[in-house]
N, C-alpha and C positions, 0 to 999 in steps of 0.2 A: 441174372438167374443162372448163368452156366455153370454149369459143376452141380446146381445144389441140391442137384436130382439123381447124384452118380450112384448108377447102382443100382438103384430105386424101382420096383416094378408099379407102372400107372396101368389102371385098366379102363379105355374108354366106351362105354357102352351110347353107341350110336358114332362113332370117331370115323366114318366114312367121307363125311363132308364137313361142311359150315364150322360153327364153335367147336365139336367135337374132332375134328381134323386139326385147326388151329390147335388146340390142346394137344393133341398129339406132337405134332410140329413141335412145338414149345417144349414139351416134356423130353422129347428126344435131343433136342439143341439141349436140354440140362442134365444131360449124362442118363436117362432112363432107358428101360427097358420099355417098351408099352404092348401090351394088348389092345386093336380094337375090335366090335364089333357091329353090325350096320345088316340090313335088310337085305338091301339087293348084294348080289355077289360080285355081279360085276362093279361094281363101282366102289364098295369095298375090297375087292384085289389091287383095284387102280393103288388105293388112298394108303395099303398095308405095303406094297413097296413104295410109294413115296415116304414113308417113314421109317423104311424099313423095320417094318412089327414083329415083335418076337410072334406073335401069332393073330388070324383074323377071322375066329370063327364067326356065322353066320346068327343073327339073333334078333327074334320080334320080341318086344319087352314085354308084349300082349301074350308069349307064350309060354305059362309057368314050368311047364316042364323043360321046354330047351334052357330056360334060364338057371334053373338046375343042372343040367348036363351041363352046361357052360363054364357055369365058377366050378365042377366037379373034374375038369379038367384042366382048371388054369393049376399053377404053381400052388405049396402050401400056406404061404405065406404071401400077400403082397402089402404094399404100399398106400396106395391111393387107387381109386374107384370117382369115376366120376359120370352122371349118368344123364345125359344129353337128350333133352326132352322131344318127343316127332312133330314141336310146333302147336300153336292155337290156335282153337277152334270156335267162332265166330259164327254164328248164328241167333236170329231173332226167338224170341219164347213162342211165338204161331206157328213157328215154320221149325222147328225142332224135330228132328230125330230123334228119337231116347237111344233107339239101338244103337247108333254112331255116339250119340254124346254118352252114353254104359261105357263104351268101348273104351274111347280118350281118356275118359275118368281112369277106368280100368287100368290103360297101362300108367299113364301119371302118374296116380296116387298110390294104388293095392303098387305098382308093379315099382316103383320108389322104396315099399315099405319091401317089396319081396327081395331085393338089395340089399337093404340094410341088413335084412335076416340073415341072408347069405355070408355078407358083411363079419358077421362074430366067429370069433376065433380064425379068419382067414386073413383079415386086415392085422398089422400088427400095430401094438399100444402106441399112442402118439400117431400113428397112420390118420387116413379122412378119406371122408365118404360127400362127395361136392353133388347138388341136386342143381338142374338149372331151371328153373322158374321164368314167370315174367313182370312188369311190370303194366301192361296193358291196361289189364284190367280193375286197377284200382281204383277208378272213378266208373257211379255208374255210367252206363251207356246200354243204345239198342245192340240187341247180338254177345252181349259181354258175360253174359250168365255163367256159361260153363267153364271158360277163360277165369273167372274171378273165381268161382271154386278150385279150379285147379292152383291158382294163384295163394288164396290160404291156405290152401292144405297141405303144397307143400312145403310153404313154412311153415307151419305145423310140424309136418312130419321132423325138419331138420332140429327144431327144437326141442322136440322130446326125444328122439333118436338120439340127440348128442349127450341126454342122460342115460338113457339104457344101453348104450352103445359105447359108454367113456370105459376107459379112456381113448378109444376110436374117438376124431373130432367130425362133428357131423355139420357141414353150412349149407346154406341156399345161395346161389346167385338168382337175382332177377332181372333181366336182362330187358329194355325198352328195345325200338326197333334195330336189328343190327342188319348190317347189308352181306346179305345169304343168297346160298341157291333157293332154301323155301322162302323167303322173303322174295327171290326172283319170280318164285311158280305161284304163289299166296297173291300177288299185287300185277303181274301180268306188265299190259302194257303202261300200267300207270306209275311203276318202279322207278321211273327216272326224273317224273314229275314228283313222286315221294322223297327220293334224293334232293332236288332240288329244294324246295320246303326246306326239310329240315337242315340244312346245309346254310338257311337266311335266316331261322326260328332256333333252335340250338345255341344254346350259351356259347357250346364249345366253337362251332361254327363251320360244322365237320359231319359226317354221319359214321357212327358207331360200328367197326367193323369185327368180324371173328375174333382179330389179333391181338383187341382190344379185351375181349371178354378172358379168354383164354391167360391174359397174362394174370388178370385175377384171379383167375383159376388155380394158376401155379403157385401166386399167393398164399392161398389159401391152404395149397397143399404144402408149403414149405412153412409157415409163421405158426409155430404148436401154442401160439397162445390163442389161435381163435377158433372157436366153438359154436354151435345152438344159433347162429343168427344167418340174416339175411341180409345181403350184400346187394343194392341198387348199383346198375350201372346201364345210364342210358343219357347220357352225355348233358342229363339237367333235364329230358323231356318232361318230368312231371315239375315242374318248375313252371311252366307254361301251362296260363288260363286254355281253356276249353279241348 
């Protein structure tokens, strides 16, 4: 992938840690320019001189108007956008929040479409717009409710974005379990027994990490022939009963 990004401005919204940092990583080893942006500040300072970021303003996806201000001051034109989801939310239908689960929806879905919006005439033609999803929730399960709507919707969104938004190319990734800092805070002390699992159940026979997700990523930002779909990548876990 080197070089084939030269030039190129990426913008990654949540690029602090995890997938989105690897993406950065990656984008900048192929000649880009990157933008990212991330919650906390500290830790997004850390992650914008590790890739040394053309810039790292500060952004909740949850919040419509910074994310106006945001793309109102990035460059007129960019490249690629790619917008790194804050993680799944698991909870049983009894034990449900609405207000928490409003919220997730909220930035996921509206705040995926409020991107895209931004997205027209700042992306230039042939550019893309990469959403990351998951693949969790595809089978039912207890707790899976709010995960599985976020899970079609935003392949949804990428599908029909990639016709109102062409010739902008719009895809989904969906990403099984990758081994993260929220994957670290999500599963606590049981992370390493979860590594172990899938590391003996897994086709590949490996567990799925950032650098893996990320190079799809880049894929998908450099190959103008791909459009409208959703990209599995979780190393064969839905492959496996139960």
């Amino acid at each position: 992938m080197r070089g084939s990004l030269d030039g190129q401005r990426v913008v990654v919204i949540g690029g602090s840690s995890g997938i989105g940092l690897a993406t950065a990583h990656q984008a900048r080893a192929a000649g880009a320019r990157v933008v990212i942006t991330g919650r906390n500040p500290e830790r997004l300072a850390k992650a914008a001189a590790e890739v040394d970021a053309e810039s790292a303003p500060a952004l909740d996806l949850s919040d419509p108007a910074r994310l106006t201000e945001v793309f109102g001051e990035l460059p007129a034109q960019l490249d690629h956008v790619l917008v790194s989801g804050g993680g799944p939310f698991y909870t049983p239908i009894a034990e449900l929040d609405f207000d928490h689960a409003r919220r997730v929806l909220d930035e996921e879905l509206l705040g995926s479409l409020r991107v895209a919006q931004l997205c027209i005439g700042r992306v230039r033609p042939g550019g893309s717009l990469t959403l990351i999803s998951g693949t969790g929730a595809r089978r039912p399960g207890v707790g899976l409710s709010v995960a599985a709507i976020g899970t079609v919707g935003l392949q949804a969104i990428a599908a029909n974005a990639a016709l109102e938004l062409a010739p902008i190319r719009v895809n989904a990734v969906a990403a099984g379990f990758v081994d993260t800092p929220l994957s670290a805070r999500l599963l606590g002390d049981q992370l390493d027994e979860r590594r172990a699992d899938l590391r003996t159940t897994l086709p590949i026979r490996r567990v799925v990490g950032p650098d893996d997700v990320a190079t799809l990523i880049l894929h998908l930002m450099t190959n103008t022939a791909l459009t409208g779909a959703t990209y599995d990548i979780d190393g064969g876990q839905q492959l496996l009963r139960g």
